[in-house]
C-alpha positions in Angstrom: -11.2 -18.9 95.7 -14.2 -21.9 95.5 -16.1 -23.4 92.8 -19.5 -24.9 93.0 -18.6 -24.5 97.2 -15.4 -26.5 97.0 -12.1 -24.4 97.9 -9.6 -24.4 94.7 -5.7 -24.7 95.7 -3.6 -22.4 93.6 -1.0 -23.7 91.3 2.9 -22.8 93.0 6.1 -23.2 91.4 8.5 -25.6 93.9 12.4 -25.1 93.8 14.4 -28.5 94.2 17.7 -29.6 95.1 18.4 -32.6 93.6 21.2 -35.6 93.6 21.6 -38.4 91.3 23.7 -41.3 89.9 23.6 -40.9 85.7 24.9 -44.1 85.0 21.7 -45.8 84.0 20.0 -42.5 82.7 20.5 -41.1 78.8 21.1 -37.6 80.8 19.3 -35.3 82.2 16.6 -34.2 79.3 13.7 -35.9 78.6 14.1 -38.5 76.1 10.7 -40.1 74.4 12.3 -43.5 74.0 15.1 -43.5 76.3 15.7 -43.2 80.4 16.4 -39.4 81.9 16.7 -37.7 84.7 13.6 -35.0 84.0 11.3 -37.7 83.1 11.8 -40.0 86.2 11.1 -36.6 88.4 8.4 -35.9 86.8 6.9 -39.5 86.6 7.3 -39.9 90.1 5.6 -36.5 91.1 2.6 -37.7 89.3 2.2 -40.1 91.6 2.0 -37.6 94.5 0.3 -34.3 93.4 -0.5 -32.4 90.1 2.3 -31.6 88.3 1.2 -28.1 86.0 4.4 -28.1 84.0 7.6 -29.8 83.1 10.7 -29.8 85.0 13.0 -27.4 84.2 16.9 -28.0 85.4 20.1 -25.3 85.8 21.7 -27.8 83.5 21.5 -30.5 81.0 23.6 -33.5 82.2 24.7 -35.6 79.8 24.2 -39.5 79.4 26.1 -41.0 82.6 27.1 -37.8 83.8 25.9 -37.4 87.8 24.7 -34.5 90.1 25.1 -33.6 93.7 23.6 -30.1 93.6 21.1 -30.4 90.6 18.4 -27.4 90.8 14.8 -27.5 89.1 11.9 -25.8 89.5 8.3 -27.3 88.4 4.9 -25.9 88.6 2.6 -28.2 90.9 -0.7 -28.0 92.9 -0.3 -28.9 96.3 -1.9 -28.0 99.1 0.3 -28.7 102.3 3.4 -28.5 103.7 6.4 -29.0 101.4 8.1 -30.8 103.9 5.5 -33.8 102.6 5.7 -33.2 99.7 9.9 -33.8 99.6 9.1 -36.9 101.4 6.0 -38.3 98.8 8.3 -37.4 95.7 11.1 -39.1 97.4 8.4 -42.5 97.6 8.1 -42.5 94.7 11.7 -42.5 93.0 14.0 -44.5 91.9 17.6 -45.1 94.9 19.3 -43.6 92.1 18.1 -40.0 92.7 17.0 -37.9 95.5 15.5 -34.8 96.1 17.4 -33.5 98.8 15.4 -30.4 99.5 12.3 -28.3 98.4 11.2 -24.9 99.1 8.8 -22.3 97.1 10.4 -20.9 93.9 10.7 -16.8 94.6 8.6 -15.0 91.3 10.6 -14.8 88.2 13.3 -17.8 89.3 15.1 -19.4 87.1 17.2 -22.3 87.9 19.3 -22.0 85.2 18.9 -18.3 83.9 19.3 -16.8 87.8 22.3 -18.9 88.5 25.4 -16.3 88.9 28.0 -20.0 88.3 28.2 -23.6 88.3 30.8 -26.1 89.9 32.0 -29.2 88.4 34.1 -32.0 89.7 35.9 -34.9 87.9 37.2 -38.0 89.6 40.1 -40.3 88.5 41.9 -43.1 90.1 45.4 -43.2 89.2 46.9 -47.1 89.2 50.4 -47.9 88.0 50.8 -51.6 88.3 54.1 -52.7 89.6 56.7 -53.9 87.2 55.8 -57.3 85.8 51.8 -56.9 86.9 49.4 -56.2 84.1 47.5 -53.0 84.4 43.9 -53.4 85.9 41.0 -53.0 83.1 38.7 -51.9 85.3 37.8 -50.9 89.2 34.6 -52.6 90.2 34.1 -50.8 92.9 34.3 -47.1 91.3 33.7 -47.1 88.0 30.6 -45.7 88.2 31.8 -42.8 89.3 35.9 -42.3 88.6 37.8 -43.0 85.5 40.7 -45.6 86.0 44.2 -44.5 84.4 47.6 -46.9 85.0 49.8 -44.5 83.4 51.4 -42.3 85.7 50.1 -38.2 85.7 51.8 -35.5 85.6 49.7 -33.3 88.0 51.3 -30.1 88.3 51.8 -30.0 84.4 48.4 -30.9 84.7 47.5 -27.8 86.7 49.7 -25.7 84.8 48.0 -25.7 81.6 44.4 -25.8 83.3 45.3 -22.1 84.8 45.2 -20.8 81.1 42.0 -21.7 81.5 40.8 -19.2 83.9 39.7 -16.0 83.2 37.0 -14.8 79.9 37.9 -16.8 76.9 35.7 -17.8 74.1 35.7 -22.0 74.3 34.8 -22.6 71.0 38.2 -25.2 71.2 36.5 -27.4 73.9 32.3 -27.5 73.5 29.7 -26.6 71.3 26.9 -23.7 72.0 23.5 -24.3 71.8 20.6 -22.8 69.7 23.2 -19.9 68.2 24.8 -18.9 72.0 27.8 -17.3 72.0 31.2 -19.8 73.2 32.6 -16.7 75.6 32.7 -17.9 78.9 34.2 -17.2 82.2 35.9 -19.9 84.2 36.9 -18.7 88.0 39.1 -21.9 89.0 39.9 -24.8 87.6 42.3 -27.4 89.3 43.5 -31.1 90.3 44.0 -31.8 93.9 44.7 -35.2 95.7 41.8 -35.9 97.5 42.2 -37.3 100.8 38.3 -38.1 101.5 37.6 -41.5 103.3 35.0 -43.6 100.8 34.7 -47.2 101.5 35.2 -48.4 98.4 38.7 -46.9 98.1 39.9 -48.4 101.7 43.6 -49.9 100.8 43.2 -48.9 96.8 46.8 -48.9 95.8 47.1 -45.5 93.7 46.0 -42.2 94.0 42.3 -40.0 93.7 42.7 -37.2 92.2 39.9 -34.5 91.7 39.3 -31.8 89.1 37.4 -29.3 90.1 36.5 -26.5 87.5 33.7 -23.3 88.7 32.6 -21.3 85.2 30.1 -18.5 84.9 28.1 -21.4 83.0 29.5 -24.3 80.2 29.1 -25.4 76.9 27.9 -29.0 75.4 31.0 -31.4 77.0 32.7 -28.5 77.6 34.5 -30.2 80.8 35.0 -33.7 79.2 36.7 -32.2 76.7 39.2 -29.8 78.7 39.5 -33.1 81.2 40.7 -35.3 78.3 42.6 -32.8 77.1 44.3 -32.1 80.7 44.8 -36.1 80.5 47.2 -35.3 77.9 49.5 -33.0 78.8 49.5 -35.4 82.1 50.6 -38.1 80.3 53.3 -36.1 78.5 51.5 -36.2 75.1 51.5 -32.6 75.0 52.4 -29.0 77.0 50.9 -26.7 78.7 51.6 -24.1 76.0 49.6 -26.2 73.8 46.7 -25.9 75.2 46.8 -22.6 76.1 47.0 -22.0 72.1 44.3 -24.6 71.3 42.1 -22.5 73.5 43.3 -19.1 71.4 42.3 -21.4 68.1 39.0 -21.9 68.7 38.9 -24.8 66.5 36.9 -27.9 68.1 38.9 -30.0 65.7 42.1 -29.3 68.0 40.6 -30.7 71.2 41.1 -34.3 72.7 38.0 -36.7 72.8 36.0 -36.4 75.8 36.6 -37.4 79.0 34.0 -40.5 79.8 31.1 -39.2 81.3 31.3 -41.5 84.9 33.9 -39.4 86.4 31.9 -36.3 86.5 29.8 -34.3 88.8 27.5 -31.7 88.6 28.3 -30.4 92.4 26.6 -27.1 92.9 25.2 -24.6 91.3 25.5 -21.0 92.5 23.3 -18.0 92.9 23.2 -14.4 94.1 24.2 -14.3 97.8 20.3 -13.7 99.3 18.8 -16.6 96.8 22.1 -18.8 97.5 21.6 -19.1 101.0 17.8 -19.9 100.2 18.6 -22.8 98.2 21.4 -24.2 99.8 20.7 -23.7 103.6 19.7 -26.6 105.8 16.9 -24.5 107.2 15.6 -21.7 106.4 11.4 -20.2 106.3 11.0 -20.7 102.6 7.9 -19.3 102.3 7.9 -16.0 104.0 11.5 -15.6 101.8 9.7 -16.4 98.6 6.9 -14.0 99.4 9.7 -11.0 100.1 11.6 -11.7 97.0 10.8 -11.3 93.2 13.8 -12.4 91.3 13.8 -11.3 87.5 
């Protein structure tokens, strides 16, 4: 298509995959007067190209809350390879957040509405001073991303009570809906495991990492700060795991512990249909012939 003898370059829609540190972001949504993580992507793609739309993300992080497997989509004129346009967005950003990858959004993809489930992971340090030591008030070296506890955890009470978690429940007890949704949701696993990952700043830490991971058809508001402060609990010994198997029967968000602070959690992937899955997540892959052979509705 030309105008006036000068060739016009179609609006596309781009599909992302994203990574970022929340700590100094007011979450993911665009705030007017405050930091997010939709506003610095979109701010520094203005810089590179023309950006037709907003950025739209498979899920709402919250204030401090981080991502390794964000997914957004955003309708932009460009007229060359992706490959630079990955690289100019990149430029242009903040070290706090990366665009890992970017391919052509297949017709009728959602990030959010095609995803099939979503993976979370929550991170705490366990310390127990030794007798006679005060406990440490903080971790300089990971508190932006675990939580620091020095009382000792019961982990496989822990686990115990986060099985009656899994299956289809409605989790009215541990997050809040939004614009009228229902609070049924399906959680496929959700468990603590000692992680034995090398990360620098835990060389000769003196306790213990433990991770949560939890994988649900899709969440509600704070739904896994809740059931992780909750889990904190019953691993303390401040209540069973029969307890919160019948908090989740209540359905009352009165009965549920205070979140979880946000630092210790990750958004780690989110999860699609096998065929669009692959597209997403694999390191190589021709993203535009796939794009032109699928419409996903």
């Amino acid at each position: 298509m030309a105008t006036g003898g000068y060739a016009v370059t179609p609006a596309r829609t781009i599909c992302a995959l994203v990574a970022y540190d929340g700590t100094d972001f007011h979450g993911f949504q665009y705030q007017a007067n405050a930091p997010s993580v939709q506003g610095a992507l979109e701010t520094a793609l203005d810089c590179c190209c023309r950006r037709e739309g907003r950025v739209t993300g498979a899920g709402r992080t919250d204030a401090g809350v981080h991502a390794n497997g964000q997914v957004v989509t955003v309708p932009v004129v460009w007229g060359h390879e992706l490959a630079a346009l990955e690289r100019a967005w990149n430029v242009h950003l903040s070290p706090t957040i990366s665009v890992r990858r970017v391919r052509e959004a297949p017709i009728g993809f959602h990030p959010r509405f095609s995803a099939s489930s979503r993976t979370y992971r929550y991170t705490v340090l366990m310390y127990v001073a030794p007798t006679g030591f005060p406990a440490p008030k903080h971790s300089p070296l990971t508190d932006r991303f675990a939580l620091l506890v020095t009382q000792p955890l019961d982990v496989a009470a822990m686990n115990v009570a986060a099985s009656a978690l899994i299956g289809v429940h409605d989790f009215a007890t541990f997050g809040q809906a939004t614009h009228g949704e229902s609070t049924q949701r399906q959680v496929v696993a959700a468990q603590w495991q000692e992680s034995t990952s090398s990360l620098p700043a835990l060389d000769g830490f003196p306790g213990r990492r433990l991770v949560f991971t939890i994988t649900a058809n899709a969440f509600l508001r704070q739904m896994v700060r809740n059931v992780v402060g909750t889990l904190l609990r019953v691993g303390r010994g401040e209540m069973t795991p029969d307890d919160v198997a019948a908090m989740l029967a209540a359905c009352d968000r009165r009965l549920s512990a205070p979140p979880a602070p946000p630092q210790g959690l990750v958004l780690e992937r989110v999860t699609y249909p096998p065929d669009l899955d692959r597209w997403i997540h694999a390191e190589a892959l021709d993203e535009t012939s796939f794009a032109r052979r699928h419409e996903i509705f």
